[in-house]
C-alpha positions in Angstrom: 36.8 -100.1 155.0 37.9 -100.7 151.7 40.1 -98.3 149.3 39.9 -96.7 146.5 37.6 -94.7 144.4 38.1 -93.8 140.4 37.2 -90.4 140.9 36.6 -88.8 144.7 33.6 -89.9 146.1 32.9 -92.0 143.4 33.1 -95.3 144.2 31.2 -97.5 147.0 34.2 -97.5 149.1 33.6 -101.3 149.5 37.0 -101.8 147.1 38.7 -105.3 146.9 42.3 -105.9 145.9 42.4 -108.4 143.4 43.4 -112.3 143.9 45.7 -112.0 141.2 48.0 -109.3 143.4 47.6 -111.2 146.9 48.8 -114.2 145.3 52.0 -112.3 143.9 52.3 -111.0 147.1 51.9 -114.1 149.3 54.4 -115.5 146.7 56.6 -112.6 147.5 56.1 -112.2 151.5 54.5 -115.7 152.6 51.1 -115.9 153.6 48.7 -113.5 154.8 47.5 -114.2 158.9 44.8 -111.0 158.7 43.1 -108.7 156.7 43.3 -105.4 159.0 40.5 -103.5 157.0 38.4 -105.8 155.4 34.6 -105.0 155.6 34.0 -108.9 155.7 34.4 -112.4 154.2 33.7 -111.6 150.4 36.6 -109.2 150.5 39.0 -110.5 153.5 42.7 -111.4 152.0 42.7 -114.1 154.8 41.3 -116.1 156.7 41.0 -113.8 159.6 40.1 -110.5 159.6 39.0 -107.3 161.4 35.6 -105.6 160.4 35.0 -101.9 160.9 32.8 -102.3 163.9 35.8 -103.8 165.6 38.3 -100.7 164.2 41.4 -102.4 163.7 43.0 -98.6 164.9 41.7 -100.1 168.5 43.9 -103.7 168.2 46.9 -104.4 169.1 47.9 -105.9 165.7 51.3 -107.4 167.1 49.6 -109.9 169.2 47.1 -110.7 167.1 49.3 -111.1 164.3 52.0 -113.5 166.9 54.5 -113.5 164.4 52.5 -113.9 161.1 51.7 -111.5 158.1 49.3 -108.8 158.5 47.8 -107.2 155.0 46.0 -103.6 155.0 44.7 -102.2 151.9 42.2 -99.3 153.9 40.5 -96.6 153.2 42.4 -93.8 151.0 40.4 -91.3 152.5 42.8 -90.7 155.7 46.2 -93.0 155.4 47.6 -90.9 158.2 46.6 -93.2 161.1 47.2 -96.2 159.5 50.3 -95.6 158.2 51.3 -94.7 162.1 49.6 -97.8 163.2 51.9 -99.6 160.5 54.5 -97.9 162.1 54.3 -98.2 165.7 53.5 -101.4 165.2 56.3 -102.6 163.6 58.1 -101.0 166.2 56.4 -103.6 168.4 57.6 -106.5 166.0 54.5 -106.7 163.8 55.4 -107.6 160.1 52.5 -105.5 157.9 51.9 -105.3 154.5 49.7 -101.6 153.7 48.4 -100.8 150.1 48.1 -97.4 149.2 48.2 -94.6 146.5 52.4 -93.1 145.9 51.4 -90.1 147.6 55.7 -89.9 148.5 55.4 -86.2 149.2 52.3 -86.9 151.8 53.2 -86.2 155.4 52.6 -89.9 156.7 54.7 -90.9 153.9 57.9 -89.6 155.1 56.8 -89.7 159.0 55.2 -93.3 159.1 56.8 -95.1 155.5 59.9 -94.1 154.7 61.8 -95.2 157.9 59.6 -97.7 159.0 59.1 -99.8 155.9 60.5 -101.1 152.5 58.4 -99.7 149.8 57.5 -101.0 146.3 56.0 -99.6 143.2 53.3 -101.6 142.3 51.8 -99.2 139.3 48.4 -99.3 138.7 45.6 -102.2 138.8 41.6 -102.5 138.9 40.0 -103.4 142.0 37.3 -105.4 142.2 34.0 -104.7 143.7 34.1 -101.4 142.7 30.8 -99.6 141.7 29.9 -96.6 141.0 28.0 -94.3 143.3 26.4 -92.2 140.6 25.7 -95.0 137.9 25.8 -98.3 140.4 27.7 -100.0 137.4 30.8 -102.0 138.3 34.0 -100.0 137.4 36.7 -101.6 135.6 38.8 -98.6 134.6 42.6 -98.8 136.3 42.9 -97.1 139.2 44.2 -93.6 138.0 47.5 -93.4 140.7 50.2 -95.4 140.3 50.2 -97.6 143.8 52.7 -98.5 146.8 53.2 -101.6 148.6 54.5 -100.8 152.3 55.9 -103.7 153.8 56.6 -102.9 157.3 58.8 -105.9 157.9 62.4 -107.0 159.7 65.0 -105.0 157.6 63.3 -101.7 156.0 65.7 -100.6 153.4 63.9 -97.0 152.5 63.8 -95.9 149.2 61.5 -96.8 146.6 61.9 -99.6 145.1 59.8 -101.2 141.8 58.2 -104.6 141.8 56.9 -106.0 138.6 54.5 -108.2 140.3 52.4 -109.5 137.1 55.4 -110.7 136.0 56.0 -112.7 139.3 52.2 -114.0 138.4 53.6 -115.5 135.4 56.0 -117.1 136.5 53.8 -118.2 139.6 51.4 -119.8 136.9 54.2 -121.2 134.5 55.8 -123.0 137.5 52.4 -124.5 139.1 51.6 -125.5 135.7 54.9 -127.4 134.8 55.1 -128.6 138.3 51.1 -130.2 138.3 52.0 -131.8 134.8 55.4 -132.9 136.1 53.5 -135.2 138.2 
């Protein structure tokens, strides 16, 4: 269930988001509780997670979340439903997190994002686990669209908003490493 591709149709479609991003955003949002689209445990975000034979469009993410932090980074294929999902869900009480190309003049952008959710620019990143379908060589080009982070939390503010999230990394790193030498 896994996002992106370099070029349409390109990639495996078996796309990770890289550690070095969850850990900014768990830093950011606490910790993950489920991976709603992760195609299994070498690319699950948590510790729990829902495959695609179990369609995570079929689950009622509010009570399986029961109050924690749900993470979505699926396929960017069709965004429509999941971005409703997101949406209704949150209406529900869910608190989602949903990874996804800046496509802010899409449809379920302004039906399912913008009122629902606080969104950040994230830029652009490589994802991991990403081969080629034509070559079968790993890719490790950027992603060539600049990238949202929808969190579908408690307050949504609307509006874009940017988040330098490498530099957060940083700072993560600097502080764990002054903190273990503290010690």
């Amino acid at each position: 269930m896994g996002g992106p591709s370099i070029e349409r149709g390109e990639s495996s479609g078996d796309i990770w988001t890289p550690w070095e991003f969850i850990r900014a955003v768990e830093a950011k949002f606490g910790p993950i509780a489920i991976d709603l689209a992760a195609r299994g445990p070498q690319s699950a975000k948590a510790a729990r997670w829902i495959t695609p034979e179990e369609d995570s469009l079929k689950q009622d993410w509010t009570a399986l979340l029961n109050g924690g932090l749900g993470w979505d980074n699926c396929p960017y294929s069709n965004i429509a439903p999941w971005a409703r999902y997101h949406a209704e869900h949150w209406k529900r009480g869910a608190k989602t997190l949903l990874l996804v190309p800046a496509s802010v003049g899409a449809n379920w952008y302004w039906d399912y994002v913008e009122p629902f959710a606080t969104t950040y620019s994230v830029g652009r990143m490589v994802f991991d686990n990403c081969f080629s379908r034509k070559t079968g060589e790993l890719v490790t080009t950027v992603y060539p669209k600049d990238l949202i982070l929808c969190h579908y939390g408690e307050n949504p503010s609307g509006g874009l908003k940017r988040w330098l999230w490498r530099e957060q990394v940083v700072d993560i790193a600097t502080t764990q490493v002054a903190s273990v030498g503290g010690e």
